[in-house]
N, C-alpha and C positions, 0 to 999 in steps of 0.2 A: 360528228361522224364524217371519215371522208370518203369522198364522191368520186368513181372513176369518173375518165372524161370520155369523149366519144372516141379518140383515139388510142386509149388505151384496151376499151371497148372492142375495140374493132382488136386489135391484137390475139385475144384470148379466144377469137375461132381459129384457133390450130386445125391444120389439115387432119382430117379420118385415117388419112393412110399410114401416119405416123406412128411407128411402134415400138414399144419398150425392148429391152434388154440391160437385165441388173447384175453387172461384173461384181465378184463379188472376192473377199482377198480369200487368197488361196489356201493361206494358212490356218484360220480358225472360219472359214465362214461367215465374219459378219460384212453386211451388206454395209459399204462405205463409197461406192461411185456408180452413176448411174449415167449411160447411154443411149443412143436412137438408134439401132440400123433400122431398113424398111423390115427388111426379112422375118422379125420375130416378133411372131405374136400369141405365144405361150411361153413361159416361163414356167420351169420347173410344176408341170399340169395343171398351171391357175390359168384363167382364157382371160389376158390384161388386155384384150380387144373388146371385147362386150363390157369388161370393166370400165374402159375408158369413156365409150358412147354413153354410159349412162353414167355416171360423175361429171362428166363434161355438160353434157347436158343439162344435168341438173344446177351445177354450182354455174353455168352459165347465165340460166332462169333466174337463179338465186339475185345473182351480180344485178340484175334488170329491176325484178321483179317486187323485192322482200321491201317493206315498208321503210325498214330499214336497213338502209344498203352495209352489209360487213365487210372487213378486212378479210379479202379471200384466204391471208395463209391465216390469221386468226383461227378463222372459221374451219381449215382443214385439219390444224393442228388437234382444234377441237374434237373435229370426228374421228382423227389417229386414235384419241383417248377412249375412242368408243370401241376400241377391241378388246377396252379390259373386258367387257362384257362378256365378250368372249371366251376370253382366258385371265380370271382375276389377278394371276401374276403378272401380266402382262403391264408396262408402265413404259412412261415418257420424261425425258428431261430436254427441257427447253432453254437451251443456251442462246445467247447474242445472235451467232450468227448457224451453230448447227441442233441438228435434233437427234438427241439418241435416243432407242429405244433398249427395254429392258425385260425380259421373262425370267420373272425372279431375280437373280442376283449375275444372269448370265446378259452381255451386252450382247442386242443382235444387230442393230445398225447406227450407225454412226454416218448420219449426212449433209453437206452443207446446205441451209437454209436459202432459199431462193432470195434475191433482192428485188424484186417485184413482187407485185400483184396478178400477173398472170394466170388463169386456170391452169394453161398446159405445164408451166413450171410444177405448181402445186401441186398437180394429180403428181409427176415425177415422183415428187418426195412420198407421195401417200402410197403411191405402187411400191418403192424403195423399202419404205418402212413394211410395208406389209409381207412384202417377200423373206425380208429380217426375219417377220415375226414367225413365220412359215414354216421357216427352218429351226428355230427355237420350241415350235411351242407347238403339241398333237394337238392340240386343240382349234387352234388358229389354223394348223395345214390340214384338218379335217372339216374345215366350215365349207359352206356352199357359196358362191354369189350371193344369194339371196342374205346369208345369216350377216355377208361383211354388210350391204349394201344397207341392212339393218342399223346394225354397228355404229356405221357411217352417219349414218344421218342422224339417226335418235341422237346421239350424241351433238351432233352441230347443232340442230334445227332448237334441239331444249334450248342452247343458250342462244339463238335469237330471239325468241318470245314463244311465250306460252301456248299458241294456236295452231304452228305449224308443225307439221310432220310426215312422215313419212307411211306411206303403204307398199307391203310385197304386189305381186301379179294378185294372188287370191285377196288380200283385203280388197285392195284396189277394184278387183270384178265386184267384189262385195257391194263396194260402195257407189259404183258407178250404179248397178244393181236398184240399190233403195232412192238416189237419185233419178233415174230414169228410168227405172221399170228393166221388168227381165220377160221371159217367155216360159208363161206357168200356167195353172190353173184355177187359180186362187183360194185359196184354204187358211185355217189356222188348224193344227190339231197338238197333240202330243205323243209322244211314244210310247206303246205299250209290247208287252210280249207278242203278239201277234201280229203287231204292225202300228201303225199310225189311225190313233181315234181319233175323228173331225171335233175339233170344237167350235170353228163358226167357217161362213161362208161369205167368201166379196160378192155382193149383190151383183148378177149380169155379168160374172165370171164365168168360165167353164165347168168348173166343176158344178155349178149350181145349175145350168144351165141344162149339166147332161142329167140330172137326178140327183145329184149327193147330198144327203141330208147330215145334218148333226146328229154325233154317235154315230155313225157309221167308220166302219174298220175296213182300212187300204190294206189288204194284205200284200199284194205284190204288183208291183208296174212292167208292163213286158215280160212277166216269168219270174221277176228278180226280187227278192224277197225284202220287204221292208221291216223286218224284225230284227232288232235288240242291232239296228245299224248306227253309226256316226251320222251328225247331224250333217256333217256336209257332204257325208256321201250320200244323205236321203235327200239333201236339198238339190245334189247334181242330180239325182235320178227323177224328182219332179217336174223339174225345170227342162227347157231345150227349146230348141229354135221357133220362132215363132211361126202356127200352121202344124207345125209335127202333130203327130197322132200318136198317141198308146192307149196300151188296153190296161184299165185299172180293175183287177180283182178287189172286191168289194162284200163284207161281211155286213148284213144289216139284221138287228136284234138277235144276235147268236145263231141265226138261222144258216146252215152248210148246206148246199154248197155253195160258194160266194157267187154271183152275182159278176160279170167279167162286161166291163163299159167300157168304149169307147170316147178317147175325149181328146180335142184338139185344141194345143194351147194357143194362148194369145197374149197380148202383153198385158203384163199386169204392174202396175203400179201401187204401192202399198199405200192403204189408205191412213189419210189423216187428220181427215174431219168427221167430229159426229153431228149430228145435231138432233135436239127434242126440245120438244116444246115443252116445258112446265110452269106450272102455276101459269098461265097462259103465254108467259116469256119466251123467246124463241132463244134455245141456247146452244153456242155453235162453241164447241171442244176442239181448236187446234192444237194437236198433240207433238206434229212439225209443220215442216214446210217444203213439200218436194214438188216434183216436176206438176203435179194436179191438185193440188192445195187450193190457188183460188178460182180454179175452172169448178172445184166441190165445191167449195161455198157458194158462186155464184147458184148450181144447180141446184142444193139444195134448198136457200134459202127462198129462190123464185117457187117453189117448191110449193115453201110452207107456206109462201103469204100469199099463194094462189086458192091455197086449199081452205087460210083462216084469215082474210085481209083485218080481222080485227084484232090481230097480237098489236100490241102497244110498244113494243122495244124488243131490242135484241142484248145478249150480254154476250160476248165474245170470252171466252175461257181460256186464257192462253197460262196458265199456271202447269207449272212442271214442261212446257214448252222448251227445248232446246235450240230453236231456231230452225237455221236450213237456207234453203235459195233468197238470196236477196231477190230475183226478182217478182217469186213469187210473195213475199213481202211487202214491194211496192204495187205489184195488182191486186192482193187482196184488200191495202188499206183504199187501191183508187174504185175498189167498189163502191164504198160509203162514203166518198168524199167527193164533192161539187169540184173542188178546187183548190189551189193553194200545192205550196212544198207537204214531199211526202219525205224524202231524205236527202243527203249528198254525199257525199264520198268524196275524199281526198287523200290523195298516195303521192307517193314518186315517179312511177310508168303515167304516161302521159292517160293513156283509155283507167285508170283508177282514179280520174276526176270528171266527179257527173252529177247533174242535180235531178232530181226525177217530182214531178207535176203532179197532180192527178188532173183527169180530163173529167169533165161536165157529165154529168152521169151517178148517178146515188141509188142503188139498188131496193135498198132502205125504205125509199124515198121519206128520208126526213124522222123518221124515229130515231126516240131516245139509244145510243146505244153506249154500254158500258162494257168497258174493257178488265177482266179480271188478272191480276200478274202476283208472282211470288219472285222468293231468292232464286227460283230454278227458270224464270221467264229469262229466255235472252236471243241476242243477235237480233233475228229475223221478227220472232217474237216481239222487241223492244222496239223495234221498228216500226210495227203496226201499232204498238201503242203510242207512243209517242206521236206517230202522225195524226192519229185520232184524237188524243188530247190536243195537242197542239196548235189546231188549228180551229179548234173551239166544237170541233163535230160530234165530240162524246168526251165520255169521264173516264179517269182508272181507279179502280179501288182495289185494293191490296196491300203492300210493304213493295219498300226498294226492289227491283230488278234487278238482274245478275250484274248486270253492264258487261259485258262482251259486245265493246263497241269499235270492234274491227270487225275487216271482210276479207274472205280467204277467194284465194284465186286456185286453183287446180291445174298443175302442170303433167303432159302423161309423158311417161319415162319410156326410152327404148325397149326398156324388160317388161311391159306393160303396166309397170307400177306406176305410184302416182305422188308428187310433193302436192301437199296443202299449202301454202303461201301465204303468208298474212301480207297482203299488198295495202289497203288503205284503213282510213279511219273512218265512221262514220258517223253523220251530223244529224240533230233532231231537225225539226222544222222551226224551231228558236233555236239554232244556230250552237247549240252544247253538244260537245263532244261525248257519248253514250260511255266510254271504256272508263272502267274501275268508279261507274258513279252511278248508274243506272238508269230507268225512268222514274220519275218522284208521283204517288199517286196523289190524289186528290182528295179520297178519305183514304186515309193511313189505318192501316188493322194489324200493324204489328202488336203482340200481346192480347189482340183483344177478343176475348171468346165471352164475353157478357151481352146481357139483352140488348137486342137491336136499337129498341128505344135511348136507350142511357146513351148508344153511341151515335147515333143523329145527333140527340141534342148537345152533345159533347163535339162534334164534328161542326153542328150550327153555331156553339161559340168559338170556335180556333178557324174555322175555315180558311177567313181571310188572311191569314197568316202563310195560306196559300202563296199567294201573288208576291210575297216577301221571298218566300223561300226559293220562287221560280226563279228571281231574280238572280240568287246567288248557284242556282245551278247554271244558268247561263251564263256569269263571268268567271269563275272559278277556269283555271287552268290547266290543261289535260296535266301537266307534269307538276301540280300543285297533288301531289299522293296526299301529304294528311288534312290538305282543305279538304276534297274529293272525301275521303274515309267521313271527317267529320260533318259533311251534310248525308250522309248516309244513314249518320245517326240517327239524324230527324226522325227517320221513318225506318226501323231498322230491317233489311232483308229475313224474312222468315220462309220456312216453307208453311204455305196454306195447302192444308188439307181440301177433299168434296165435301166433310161435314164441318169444316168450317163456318162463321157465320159473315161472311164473306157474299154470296149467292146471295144469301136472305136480304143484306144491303141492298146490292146490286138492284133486286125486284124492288125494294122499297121504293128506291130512289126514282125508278122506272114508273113506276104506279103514280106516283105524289107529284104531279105536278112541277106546284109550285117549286118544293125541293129541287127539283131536277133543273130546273131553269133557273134558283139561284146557284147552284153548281158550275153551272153553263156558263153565267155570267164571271165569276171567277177565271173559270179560264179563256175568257175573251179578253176579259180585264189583263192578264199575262201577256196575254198575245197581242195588244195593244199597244203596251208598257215597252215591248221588248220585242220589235219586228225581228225577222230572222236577216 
């Protein structure tokens, strides 16, 4: 792959002030030469200034940021392609030195191909072509900003890897949203003809705070009726600044007239830990990983072993898990762990190489704990497993992990959108690269829904085979794909169900001693074998 250098780098912050104008031949229309004056900065009603700040922007990030660094005209050519989206007649032919475009069978531009790597070249042709297409195609001259900048990126960013992409303003608030909390009430309900039925409540949220119970019916917020509306018009009219006040009408057991509360929001963060104690096991459901992930588990687990210091183990549930914040990833595995590597990352930007510790400290203190993972465990997820096996402080039982073993970086765009970035890679604590291999558990339950017993003792004759097979995930290759696939097989990714017999292990293992500490031992034995 080739590498700008730092002076080429530096070239590609073109001046803001610089503006397009696309001369265009006078006889048919197609766009075939492109110019700079200062003065224009609309083109036939498209605004190529707000277009520019955020293209530039982003393929600037891109050029920095992306794991792996692209061929900027590559990479834009690519995203021209993304206007067939737009308009499925819409098509490209990519010659030596120029680029034409095509709606249908009619040509709309015909431009020379830059000889560099430049951004600001690049956007030229991409504005160029677009403006072709403009004139050619209702479809394309009917799109918003928004549907090109779509267009644009979905199309590049697929073919850089599989992770990054692209968000509008609204996904982007969305998502920034479930990362960092918004300014609500806190509920779950669903929609019915009358309004919005509660179906549960965030504990020491507002809405619970001020009275609202489960089954209860939100008829209207300020006046404004919550019936038979759009979800994101009811989500805008829940939500608002944080502190504001509205008045929530409120129907409880059919009883009219409703009930009209008072309730002042706060931030709320969506939650993503449960935890219950069964069969005396304390079991803690990480469903993701956001901004209060391991600030919940530390509270609740102090919680529980204040309440029952006699639970014997903990089993961490991280099945169906998608990940989420690497860092809250690394805090919650440095709850349970003394010490030792937790992860490491490695990219191209210099701040996407880090090694993260855990510091002295076991909230635990020293119980069994077991990690539960399926096909659908990954990133952040993989991450706390792997540190916890790893380092000999606990077990995983399950099948393969997802192996999504990159780390997205998040860029905000001038239109308030947002690039997801796959900037590094990231490394267990024996030193294996996570991506397209997974974490390897310790007893393997792929296939196995038969009696507990049959499968300890079946597990007590293979175990060691363990310490063999750790091996070959730790030399194996990031770009060795069918090595990688076929240690996967070992143990092959499934989805585990909650009535799986998966839990049941878990406790055995937890309960038994002996078991449990020759488990232990296995994976000390790896970690031993194979420092990081």
């Amino acid at each position: 792959m080739n590498r700008f250098t730092s002076k080429i780098l530096s070239k590609i912050l073109w001046s803001a002030t610089a503006l397009i104008l696309l001369a265009a031949c006078a006889s048919n229309g197609i766009i075939s030469n492109i110019n700079w004056p200062k003065e224009r900065n609309v083109v036939e009603g498209f605004e190529l200034g707000e277009s520019k700040r955020v293209l530039s922007h982003g393929l600037t990030q891109i050029s920095v940021r992306a794991l792996e660094q692209p061929l900027i005209g590559r990479f834009v050519i690519t995203g021209i392609t993304g206007l067939a989206d737009i308009d499925p007649l819409f098509s490209v032919i990519d010659m030596d030195d120029r680029l034409q475009s095509y709606v249908g069978s009619t040509l709309a531009s015909d431009l020379a191909k830059p000889n560099d790597q430049s951004v600001r070249a690049w956007l030229n042709l991409f504005h160029g072509t677009l403006v072709g297409a403009r004139r050619k195609s209702d479809l394309i001259g009917n799109a918003d900003l928004e549907q090109i900048y779509a267009a644009f990126f979905d199309a590049a960013l697929d073919d850089l890897d599989p992770y990054s992409r692209y968000a509008g303003r609204l996904q982007a608030r969305i998502n920034r949203e479930t990362r960092n909390g918004f300014g609500g009430i806190g509920l779950r309900y669903i929609s019915t003809e009358l309004g919005l039925k509660i179906q549960g409540l965030q504990p020491d949220a507002p809405a619970e705070k001020a009275g609202l119970l489960v089954g209860d019916i939100i008829t209207h917020v300020d006046g404004i009726s919550l019936a038979s509306n759009r979800s994101w018009t009811i989500r805008r009219i829940l939500r608002g600044p944080i502190g504001s006040t509205s008045i929530f009408a409120v129907i409880r057991d059919g009883v009219l007239p409703a009930q009209h509360i008072p309730i002042i929001r706060s931030l709320i963060v969506p939650q993503t830990v449960e935890l219950t104690v069964r069969d005396r096991v304390a079991v803690i459901e990480i469903h993701s990983f956001n901004q209060q992930t391991s600030q919940t588990v530390e509270s609740l687990l102090s919680k529980a072993l204040s309440e029952d210091p006699s639970i014997p183990g903990i089993i961490l549930d991280l099945r169906g898990d998608p990940g989420g914040l690497l860092d809250q990833a690394v805090t919650v595995s440095d709850l349970f762990m003394e010490s030792g590597r937790i992860v490491s990352t490695r990219g191209r930007h210099p701040e996407s190489i880090q090694r993260y510790q855990a510091f002295e400290g076991d909230i635990s203190e020293g119980r069994p704990i077991i990690v539960l993972v399926d096909s659908r465990s990954a990133s952040a997820a993989e991450i706390v497993a792997a540190a916890i096996q790893d380092s000999g402080r606990g077990l995983i039982v399950g099948t393969s992990s997802y192996g999504k073993g990159t780390v997205q970086t998040v860029v905000r765009l001038p239109n308030d959108g947002e690039l997801t970035l796959t900037w590094s890679r990231f490394h267990a604590p024996l030193g294996y690269a996570i991506e397209d291999l997974g974490v390897l558990p310790l007893v393997c339950t792929s296939g196995v829904d038969g009696p507990i017993e049959d499968t300890l003792e079946r597990w007590q004759q293979t175990g060691s085979q363990f310490v063999a097979r750790k091996a070959e995930w730790r030399t194996v290759a990031p770009e060795d794909v069918s090595g990688r696939a076929s240690l996967r097989g070992h143990c092959p990714a499934e989805v585990r169900t909650k009535a799986s017999i998966d839990f049941e292990l878990a406790r055995r293992l937890i309960l038994m001693d002996s078991l449990y500490a020759q488990a232990i031992g296995l994976t000390a034995t790896s970690a031993a074998e194979h420092p990081p």
